[in-house]
N, C-alpha and C positions, 0 to 999 in steps of 0.2 A: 401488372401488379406494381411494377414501377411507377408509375403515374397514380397510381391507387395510393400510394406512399407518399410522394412527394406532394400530393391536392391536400392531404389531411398534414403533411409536414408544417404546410405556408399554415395551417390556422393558430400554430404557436406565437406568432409572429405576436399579433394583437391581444392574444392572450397574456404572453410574458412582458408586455409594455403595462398593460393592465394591471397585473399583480405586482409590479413591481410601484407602480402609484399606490397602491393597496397597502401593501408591507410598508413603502414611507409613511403612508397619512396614517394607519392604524396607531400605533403607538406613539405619535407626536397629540392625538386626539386623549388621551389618556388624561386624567388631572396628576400631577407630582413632576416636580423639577427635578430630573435624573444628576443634577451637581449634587446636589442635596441628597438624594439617596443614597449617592454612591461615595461621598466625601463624610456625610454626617454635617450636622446642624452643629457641634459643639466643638469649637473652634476655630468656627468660619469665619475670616475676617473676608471681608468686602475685596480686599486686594486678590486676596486667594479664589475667590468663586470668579471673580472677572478673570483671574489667570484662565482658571479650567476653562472656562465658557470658551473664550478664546482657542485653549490648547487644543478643543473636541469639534469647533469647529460652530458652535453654533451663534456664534457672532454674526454670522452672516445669514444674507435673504435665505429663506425659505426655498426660493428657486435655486439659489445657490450649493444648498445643502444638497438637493434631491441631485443636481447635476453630478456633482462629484460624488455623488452612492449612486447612480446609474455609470457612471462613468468607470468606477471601481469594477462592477456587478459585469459592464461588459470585458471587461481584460481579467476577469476570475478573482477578483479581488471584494472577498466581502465585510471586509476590515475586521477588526479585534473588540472581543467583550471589556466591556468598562471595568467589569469587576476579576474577568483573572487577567487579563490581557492577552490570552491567547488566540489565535486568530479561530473564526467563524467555522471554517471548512472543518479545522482539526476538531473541535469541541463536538460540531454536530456529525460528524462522519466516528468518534470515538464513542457515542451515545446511538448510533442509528442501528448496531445491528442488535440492539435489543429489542428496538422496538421493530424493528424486520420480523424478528424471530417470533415475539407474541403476535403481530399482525397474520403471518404466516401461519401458526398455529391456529388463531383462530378462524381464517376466511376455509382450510382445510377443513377444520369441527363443523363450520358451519355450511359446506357445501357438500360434506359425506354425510348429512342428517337431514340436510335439509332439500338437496336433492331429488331422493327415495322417500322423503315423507310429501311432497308435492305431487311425484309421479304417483303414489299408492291414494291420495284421496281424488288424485283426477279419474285415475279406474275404480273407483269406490266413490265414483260421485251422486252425494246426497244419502249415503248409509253411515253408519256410524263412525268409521274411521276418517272418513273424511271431515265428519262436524267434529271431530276428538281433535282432530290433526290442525285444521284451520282454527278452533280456536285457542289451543294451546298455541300456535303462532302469533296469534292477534296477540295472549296477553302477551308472548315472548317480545313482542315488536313494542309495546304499551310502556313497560316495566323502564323506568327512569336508572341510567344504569347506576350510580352512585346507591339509590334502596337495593338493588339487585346484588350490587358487590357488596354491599354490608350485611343484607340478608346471609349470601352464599356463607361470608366470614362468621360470622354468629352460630351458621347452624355447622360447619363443617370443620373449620379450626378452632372455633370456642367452647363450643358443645364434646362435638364427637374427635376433634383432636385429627383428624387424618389429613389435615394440608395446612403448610404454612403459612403466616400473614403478609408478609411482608420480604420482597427481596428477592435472588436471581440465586440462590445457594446457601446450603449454611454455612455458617463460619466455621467451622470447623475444617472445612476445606480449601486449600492453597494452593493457587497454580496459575500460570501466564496464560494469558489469554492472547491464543493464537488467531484465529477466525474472528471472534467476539461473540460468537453465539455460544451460548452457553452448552446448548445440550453436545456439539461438537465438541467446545474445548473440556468439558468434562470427561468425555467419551477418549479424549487423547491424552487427559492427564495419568489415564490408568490404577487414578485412584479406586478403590473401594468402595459404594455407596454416591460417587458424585454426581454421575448420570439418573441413577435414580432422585438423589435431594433435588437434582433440576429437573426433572419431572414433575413433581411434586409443586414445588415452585411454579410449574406453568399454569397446573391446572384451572387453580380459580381465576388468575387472567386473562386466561382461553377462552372458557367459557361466558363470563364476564363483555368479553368485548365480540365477541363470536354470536352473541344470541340474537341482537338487532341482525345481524347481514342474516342469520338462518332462516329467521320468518320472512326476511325479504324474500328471499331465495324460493324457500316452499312454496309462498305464496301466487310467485312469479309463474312458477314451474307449474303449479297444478292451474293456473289462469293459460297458459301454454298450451300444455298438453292437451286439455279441454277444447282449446281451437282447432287441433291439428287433427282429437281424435275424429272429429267429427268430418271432416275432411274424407271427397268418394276415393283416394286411394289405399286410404287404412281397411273403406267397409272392402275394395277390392281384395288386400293383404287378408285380410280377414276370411274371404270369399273361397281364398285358393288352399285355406285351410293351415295357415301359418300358426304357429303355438301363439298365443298371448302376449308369453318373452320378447318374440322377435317382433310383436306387431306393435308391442308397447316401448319397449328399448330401444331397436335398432330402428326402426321406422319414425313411432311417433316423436321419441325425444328428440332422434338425431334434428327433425325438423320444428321443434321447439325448442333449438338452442339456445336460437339468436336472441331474442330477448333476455333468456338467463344469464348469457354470457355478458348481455348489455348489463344488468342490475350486480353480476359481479366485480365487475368492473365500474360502477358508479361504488360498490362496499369499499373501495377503497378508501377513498373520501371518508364515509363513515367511521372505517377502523382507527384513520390516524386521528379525527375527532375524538372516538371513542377511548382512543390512548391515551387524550389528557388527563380524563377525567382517571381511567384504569391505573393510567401508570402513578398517578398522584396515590388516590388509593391504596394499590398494594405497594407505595414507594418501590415502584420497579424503575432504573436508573436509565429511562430513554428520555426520547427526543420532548417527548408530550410533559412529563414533569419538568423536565429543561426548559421548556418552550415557559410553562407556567411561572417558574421561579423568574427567568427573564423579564418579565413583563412586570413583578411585585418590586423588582431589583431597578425597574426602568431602561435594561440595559438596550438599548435601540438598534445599536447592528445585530447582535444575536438574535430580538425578534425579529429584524428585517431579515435577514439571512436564514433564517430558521423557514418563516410562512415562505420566501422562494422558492427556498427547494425544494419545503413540503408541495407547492403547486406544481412545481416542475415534476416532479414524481409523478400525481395524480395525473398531470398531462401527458406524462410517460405511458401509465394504464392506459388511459382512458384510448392512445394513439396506438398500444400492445392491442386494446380491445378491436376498434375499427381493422387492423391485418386482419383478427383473427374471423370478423364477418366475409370478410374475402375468404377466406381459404373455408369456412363452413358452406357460404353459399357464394361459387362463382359470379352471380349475376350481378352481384353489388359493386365487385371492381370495375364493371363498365359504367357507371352511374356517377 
């Protein structure tokens, strides 16, 4: 298992050399001169904008710049935003676990539904609930999420009033934010009402960014299941007169994980995508709105710093996913 570990370890290597040319060139590709953005046009004297130029560094080659931001990046250093000056790590580690917490809520909504709706149209296959279920996934997978989240908002908080638009609690509620997840730190402020206002708060961003990995997932699952039911030791299982349950749950799924667990693990990617768009949206105060205002702001180490970690994360899953092939099916740690 060691060696299983350490083979998939070395592929970061080239990955994280990669992203990290990526996160430079991206935002240098952009049109607008970040002096200017971040100084303003109106009262620039020429002296002044050749200081800043100078003082941020971009005086020099091109190769020069990316040297000393790889050079930062390798001793933990991913310098400071233009516009508060606070360094990289705190801004984005003071914003992430909101977007943890809706990413996590929603990859949950969308693997306890989408799960059980995969398995139920692969043993329903080609009767009704399976054309119900597949294509209500197709549109759920189709549906652009920005229509999706203005729709949900129109018909559910503008219409009928039961969720709110915008934001991680009401104001009406005060308290330190221990953890930084909300439904936690509300649950420990002992206030009245606060665990439920951040319920309420979650839901349309849950669902919202939850619905694309769902129909992935279903979809996944009942193309899975489908392989495996057909497979002679299910008809055996079957043979020796096993309930349904066992021959469908424990038998079939167990052996149509692996690919589920592979398309959960590629939702990751998807989710923190899906949080720009969400958390802009319902102005929920993560990483993905952060990321977006950075970029209108021109501020260059917060997007560089920002897309790093967000990759190093995704290559965190993606390397949680490849253990967890080992340990569902042994044969892959010898390969």
């Amino acid at each position: 298992m060691i060696r299983f570990f350490l083979s998939r370890l070395l592929t970061f290597v080239p990955t994280f050399i990669g992203v990290t040319v990526i996160s430079f060139a991206f935002i240098r590709v952009l049109p607008g001169d970040p002096i200017i953005v971040m100084a303003g046009e109106r009262g620039m004297t020429q002296e002044r904008y050749d200081a800043l130029v100078k003082q941020y560094g971009f005086d020099q080659p091109m190769l020069a710049q990316f040297w000393d931001y790889l050079t930062g990046v390798l001793q933990g250093d991913l310098g400071q935003s233009f516009v508060t000056k606070r360094p990289v790590w705190d801004e984005f580690f003071a914003l992430f676990p909101a977007t943890l917490e809706l990413s996590i809520c929603a990859i949950i909504f969308a693997i306890l539904i989408g799960l059980p709706a995969g398995v139920i149209a692969a043993v329903n296959r080609g009767k009704f609930f399976d054309r119900l279920l597949m294509s209500t996934a197709l549109v759920g997978y189709s549906m652009p999420i920005f229509w999706w989240a203005l729709l949900l908002i129109i018909v559910f908080s503008g219409n009928l009033g039961w969720t709110p638009v915008s934001g991680r609690i009401d104001l009406i509620y005060f308290f330190d934010s221990t953890t930084g997840f909300m439904l936690i730190d509300s649950l420990l402020s002992g206030q009245k009402g606060a665990f439920g206002s951040a319920v309420r708060h979650l839901i349309l961003p849950t669902i919202v960014l939850g619905t694309i990995p769902l129909a992935v997932i279903a979809r996944q699952t009942r193309s899975a299941m489908l392989e495996v039911l057909s497979e002679d030791y299910i008809r055996t299982a079957r043979a020796k007169g096993l309930t349904p349950f066992r021959v469908n749950a424990l038998h079939a799924l167990r052996n149509a994980l692996i690919p589920v667990v592979t398309v959960i693990g590629l939702s990751v990617g998807t989710l923190l995508a899906g949080a720009i768009l969400t958390e802009t949206i319902f102005s929920w105060p993560g990483i993905g709105k952060w990321m977006v205002d950075s970029i209108f702001r021109r501020d260059y180490p917060v997007v560089q710093g920002g897309l790093l970690l967000i990759a190093v994360m995704v290559m965190a899953v993606n390397l949680t996913v490849d253990l967890l092939y080992g340990l569902i099916n042994p044969k892959i740690r010898s390969r």
